[in-house]
N, CA, C and O atoms as a GROMACS GRO file, in nm:
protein
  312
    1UNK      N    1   0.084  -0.117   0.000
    1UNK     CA    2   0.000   0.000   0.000
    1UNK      C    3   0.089   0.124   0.000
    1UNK      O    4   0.178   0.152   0.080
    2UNK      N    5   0.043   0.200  -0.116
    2UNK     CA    6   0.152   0.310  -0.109
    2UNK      C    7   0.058   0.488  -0.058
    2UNK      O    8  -0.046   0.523  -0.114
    3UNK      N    9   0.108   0.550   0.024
    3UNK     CA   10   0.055   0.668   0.078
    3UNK      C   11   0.060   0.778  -0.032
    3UNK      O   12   0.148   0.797  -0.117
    4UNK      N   13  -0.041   0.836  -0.012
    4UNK     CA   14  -0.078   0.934  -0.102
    4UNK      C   15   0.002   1.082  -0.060
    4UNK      O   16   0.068   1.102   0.041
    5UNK      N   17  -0.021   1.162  -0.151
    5UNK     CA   18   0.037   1.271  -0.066
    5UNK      C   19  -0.093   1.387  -0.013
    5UNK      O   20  -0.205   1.373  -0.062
    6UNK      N   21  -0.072   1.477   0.067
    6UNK     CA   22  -0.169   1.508   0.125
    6UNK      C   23  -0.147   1.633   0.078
    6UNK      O   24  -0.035   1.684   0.077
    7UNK      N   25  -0.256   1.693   0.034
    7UNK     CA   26  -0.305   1.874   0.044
    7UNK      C   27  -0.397   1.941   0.103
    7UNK      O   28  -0.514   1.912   0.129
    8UNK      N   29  -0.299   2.084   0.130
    8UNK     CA   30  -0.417   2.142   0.196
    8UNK      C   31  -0.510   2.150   0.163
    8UNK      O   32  -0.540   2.156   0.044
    9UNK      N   33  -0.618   2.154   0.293
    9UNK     CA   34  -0.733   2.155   0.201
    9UNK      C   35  -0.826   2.320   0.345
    9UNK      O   36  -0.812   2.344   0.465
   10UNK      N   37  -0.886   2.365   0.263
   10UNK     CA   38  -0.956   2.498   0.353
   10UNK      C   39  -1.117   2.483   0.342
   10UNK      O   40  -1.182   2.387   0.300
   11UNK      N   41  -1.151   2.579   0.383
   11UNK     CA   42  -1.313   2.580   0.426
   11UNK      C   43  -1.364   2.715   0.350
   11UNK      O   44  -1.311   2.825   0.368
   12UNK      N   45  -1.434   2.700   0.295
   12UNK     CA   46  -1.491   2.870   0.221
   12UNK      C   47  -1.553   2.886   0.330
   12UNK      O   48  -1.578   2.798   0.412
   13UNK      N   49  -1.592   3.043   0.342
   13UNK     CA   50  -1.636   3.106   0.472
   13UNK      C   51  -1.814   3.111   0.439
   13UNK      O   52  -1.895   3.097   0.530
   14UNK      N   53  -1.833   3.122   0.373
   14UNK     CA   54  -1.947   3.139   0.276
   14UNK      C   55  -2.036   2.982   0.304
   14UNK      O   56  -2.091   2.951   0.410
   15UNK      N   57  -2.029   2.881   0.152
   15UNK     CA   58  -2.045   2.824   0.177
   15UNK      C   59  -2.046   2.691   0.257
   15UNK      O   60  -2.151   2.627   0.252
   16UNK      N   61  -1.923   2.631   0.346
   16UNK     CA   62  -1.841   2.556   0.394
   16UNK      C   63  -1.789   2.437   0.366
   16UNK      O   64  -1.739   2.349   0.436
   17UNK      N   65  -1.812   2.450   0.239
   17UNK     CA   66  -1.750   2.356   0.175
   17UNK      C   67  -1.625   2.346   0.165
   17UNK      O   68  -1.580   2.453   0.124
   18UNK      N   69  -1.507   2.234   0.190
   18UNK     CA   70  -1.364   2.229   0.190
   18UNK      C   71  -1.352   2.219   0.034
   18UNK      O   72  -1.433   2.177  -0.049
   19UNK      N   73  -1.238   2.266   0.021
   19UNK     CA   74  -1.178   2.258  -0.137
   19UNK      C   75  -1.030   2.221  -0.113
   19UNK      O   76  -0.986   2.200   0.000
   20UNK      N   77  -0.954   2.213  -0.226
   20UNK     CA   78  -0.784   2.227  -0.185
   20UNK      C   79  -0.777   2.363  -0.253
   20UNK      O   80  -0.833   2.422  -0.345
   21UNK      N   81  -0.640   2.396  -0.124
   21UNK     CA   82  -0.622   2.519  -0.091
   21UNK      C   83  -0.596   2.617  -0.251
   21UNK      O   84  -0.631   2.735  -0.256
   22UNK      N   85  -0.538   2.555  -0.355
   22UNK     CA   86  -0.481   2.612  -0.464
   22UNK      C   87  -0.618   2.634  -0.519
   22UNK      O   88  -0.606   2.710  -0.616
   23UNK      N   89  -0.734   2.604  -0.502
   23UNK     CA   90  -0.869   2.619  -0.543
   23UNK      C   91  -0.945   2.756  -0.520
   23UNK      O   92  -1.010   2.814  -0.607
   24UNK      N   93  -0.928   2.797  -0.397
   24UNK     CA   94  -0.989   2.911  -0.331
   24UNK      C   95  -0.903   2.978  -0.328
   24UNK      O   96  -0.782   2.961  -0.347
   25UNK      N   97  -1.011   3.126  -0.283
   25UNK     CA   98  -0.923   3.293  -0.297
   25UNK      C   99  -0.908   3.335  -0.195
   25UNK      O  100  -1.009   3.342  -0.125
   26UNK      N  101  -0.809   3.371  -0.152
   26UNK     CA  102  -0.770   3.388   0.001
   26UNK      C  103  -0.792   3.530   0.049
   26UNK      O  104  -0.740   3.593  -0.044
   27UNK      N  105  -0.838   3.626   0.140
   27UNK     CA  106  -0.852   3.716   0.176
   27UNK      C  107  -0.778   3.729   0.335
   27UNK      O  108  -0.770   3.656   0.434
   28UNK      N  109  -0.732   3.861   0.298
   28UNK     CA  110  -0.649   3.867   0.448
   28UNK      C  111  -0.718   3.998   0.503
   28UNK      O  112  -0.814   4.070   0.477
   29UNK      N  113  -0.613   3.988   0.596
   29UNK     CA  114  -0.680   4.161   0.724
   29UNK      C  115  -0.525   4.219   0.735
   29UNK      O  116  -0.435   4.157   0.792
   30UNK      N  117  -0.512   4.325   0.681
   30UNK     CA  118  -0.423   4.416   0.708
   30UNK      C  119  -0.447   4.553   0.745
   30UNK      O  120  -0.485   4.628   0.654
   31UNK      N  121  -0.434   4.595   0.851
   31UNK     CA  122  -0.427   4.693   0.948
   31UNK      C  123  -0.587   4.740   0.905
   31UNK      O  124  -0.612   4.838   0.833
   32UNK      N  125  -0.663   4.673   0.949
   32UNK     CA  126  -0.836   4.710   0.988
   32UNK      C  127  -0.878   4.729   0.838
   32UNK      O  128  -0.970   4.810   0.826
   33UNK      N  129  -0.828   4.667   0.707
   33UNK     CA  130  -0.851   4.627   0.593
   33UNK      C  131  -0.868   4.451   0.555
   33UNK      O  132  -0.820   4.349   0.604
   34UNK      N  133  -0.975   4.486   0.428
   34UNK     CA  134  -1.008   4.377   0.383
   34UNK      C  135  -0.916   4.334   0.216
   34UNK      O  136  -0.964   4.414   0.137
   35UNK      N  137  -0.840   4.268   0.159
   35UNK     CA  138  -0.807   4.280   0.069
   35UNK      C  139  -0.762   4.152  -0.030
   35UNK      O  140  -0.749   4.056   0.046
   36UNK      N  141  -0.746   4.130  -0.100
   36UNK     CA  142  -0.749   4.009  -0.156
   36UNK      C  143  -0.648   3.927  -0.205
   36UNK      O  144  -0.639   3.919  -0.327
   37UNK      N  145  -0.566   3.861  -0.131
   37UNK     CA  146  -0.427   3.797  -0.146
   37UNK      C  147  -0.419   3.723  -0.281
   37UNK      O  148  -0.474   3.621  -0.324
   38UNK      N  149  -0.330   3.813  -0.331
   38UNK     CA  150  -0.309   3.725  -0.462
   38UNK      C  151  -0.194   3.633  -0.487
   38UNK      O  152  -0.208   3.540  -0.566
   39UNK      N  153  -0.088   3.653  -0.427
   39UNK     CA  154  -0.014   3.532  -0.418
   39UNK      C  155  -0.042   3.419  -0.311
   39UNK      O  156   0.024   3.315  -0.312
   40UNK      N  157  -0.149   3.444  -0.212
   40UNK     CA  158  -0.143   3.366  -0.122
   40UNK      C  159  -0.038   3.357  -0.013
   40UNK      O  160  -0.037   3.250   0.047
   41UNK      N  161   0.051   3.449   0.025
   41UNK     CA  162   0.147   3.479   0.125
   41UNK      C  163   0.170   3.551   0.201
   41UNK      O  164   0.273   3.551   0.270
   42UNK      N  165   0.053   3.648   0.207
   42UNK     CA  166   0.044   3.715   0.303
   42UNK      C  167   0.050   3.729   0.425
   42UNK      O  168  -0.040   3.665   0.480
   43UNK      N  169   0.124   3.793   0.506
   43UNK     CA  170   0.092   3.737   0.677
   43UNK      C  171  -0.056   3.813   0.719
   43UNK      O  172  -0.110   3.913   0.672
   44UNK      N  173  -0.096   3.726   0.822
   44UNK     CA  174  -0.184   3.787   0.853
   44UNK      C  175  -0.315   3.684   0.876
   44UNK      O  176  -0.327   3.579   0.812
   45UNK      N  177  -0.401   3.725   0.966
   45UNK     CA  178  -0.573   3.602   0.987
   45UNK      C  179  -0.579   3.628   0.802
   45UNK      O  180  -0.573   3.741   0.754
   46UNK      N  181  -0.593   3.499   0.717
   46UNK     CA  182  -0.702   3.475   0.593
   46UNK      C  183  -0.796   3.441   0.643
   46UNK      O  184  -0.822   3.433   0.763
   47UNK      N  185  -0.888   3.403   0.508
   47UNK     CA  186  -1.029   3.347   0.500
   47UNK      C  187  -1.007   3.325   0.376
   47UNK      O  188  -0.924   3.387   0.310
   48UNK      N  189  -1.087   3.224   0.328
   48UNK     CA  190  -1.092   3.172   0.193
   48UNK      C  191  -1.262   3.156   0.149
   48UNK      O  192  -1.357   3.114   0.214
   49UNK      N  193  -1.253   3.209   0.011
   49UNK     CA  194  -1.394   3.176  -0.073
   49UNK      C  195  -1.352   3.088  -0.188
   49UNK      O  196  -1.249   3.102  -0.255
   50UNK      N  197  -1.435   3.006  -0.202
   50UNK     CA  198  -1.477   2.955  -0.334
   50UNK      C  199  -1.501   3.049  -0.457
   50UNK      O  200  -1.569   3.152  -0.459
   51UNK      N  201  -1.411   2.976  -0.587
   51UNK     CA  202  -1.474   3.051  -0.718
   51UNK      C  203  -1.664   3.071  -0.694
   51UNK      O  204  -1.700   3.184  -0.729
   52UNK      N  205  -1.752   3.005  -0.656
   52UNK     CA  206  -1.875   3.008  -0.671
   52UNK      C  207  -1.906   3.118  -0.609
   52UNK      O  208  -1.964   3.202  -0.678
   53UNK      N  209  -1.875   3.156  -0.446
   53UNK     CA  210  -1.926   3.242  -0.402
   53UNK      C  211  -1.815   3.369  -0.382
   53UNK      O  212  -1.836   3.464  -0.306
   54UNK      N  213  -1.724   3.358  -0.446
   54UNK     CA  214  -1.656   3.471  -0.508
   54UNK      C  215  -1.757   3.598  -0.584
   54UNK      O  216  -1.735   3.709  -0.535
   55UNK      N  217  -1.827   3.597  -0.657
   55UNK     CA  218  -1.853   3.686  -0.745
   55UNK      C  219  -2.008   3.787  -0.659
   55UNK      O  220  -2.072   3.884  -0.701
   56UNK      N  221  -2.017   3.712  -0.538
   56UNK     CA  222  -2.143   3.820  -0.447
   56UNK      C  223  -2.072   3.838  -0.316
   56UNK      O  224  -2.141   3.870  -0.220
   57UNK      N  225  -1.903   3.816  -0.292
   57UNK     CA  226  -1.881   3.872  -0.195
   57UNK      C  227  -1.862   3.980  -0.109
   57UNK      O  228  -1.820   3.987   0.007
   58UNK      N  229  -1.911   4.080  -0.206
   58UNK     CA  230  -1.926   4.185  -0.099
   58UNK      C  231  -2.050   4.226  -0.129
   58UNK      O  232  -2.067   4.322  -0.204
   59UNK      N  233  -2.207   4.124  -0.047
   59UNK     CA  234  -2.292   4.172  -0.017
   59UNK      C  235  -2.271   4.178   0.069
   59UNK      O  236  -2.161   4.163   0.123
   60UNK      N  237  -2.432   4.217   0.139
   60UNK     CA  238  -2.382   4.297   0.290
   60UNK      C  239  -2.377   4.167   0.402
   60UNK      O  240  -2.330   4.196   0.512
   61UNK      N  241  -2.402   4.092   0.391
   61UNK     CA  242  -2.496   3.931   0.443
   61UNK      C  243  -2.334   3.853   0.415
   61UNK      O  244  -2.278   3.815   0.518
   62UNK      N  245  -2.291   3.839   0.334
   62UNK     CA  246  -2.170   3.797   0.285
   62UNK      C  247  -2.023   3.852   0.364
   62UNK      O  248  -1.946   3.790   0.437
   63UNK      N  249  -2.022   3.979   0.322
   63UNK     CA  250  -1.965   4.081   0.350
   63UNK      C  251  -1.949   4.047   0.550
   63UNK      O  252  -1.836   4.012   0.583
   64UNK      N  253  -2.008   4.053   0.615
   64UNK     CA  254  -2.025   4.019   0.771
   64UNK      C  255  -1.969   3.871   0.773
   64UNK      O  256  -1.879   3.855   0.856
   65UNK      N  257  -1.988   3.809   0.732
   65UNK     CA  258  -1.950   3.641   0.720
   65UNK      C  259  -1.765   3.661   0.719
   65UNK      O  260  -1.680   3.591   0.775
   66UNK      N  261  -1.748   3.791   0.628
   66UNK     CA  262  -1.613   3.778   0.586
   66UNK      C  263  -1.496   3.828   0.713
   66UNK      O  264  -1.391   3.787   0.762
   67UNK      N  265  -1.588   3.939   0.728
   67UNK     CA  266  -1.537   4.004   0.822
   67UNK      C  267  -1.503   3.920   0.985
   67UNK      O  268  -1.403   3.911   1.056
   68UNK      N  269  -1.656   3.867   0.994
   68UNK     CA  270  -1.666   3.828   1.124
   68UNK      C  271  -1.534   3.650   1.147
   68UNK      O  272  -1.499   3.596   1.252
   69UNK      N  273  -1.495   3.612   0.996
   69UNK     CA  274  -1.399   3.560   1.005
   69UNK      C  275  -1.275   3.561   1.025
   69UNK      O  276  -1.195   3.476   1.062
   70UNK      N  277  -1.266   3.710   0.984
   70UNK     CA  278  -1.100   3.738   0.973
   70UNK      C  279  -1.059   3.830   1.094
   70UNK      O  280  -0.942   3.865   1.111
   71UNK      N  281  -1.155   3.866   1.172
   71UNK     CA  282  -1.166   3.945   1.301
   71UNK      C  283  -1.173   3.840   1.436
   71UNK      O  284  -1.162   3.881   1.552
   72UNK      N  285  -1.193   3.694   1.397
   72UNK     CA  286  -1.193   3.602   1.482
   72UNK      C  287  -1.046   3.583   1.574
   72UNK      O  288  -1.037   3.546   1.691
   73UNK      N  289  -0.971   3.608   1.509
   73UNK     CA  290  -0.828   3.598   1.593
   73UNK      C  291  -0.842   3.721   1.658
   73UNK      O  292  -0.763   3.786   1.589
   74UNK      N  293  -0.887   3.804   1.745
   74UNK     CA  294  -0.824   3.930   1.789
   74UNK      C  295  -0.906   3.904   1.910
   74UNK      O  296  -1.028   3.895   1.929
   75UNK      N  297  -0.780   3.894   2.001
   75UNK     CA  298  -0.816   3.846   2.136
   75UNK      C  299  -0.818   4.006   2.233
   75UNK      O  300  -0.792   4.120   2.192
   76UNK      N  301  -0.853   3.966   2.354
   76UNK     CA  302  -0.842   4.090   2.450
   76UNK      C  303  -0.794   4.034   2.562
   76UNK      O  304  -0.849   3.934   2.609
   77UNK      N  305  -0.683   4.091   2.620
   77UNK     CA  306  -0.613   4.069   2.699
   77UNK      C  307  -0.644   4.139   2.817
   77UNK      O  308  -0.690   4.253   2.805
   78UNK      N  309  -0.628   4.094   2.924
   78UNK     CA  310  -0.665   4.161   3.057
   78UNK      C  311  -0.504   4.236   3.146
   78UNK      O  312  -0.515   4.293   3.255
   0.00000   0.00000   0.00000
């Protein structure tokens, strides 16, 4: 039995469907911005969409989904 090799694989924020990672469009958060990683190397919290729900992502319903993902890492410290 020979092992396969493994890829990443991500979650669209949208719909939640996993894809592999070279599939979906990655969005990052840079300094209280939303913007759209095009090489994929960005530092920083991503989020990933699907080609499908790529093209209505910035409704407003959508748009909150995106946000409220990439704002998930920001902790408060006491």
């Amino acid at each position: 039995m020979t092992k396969g090799r493994n890829y990443p694989e991500r979650t669209c924020v949208f719909c939640g469907k996993k894809f592999p990672k070279e599939q979906l469009i990655r969005f990052v958060r840079l300094e209280d911005k939303i913007i759209i990683d095009q090489e994929k190397k960005s530092s920083g919290r991503g989020a990933y969409l699907c080609k499908d729900c790529f093209p209505s992502w910035e409704s407003s319903l959508k748009l909150k989904k995106l946000e409220r993902a990439l704002w998930k890492s920001k902790r408060r410290y006491s």
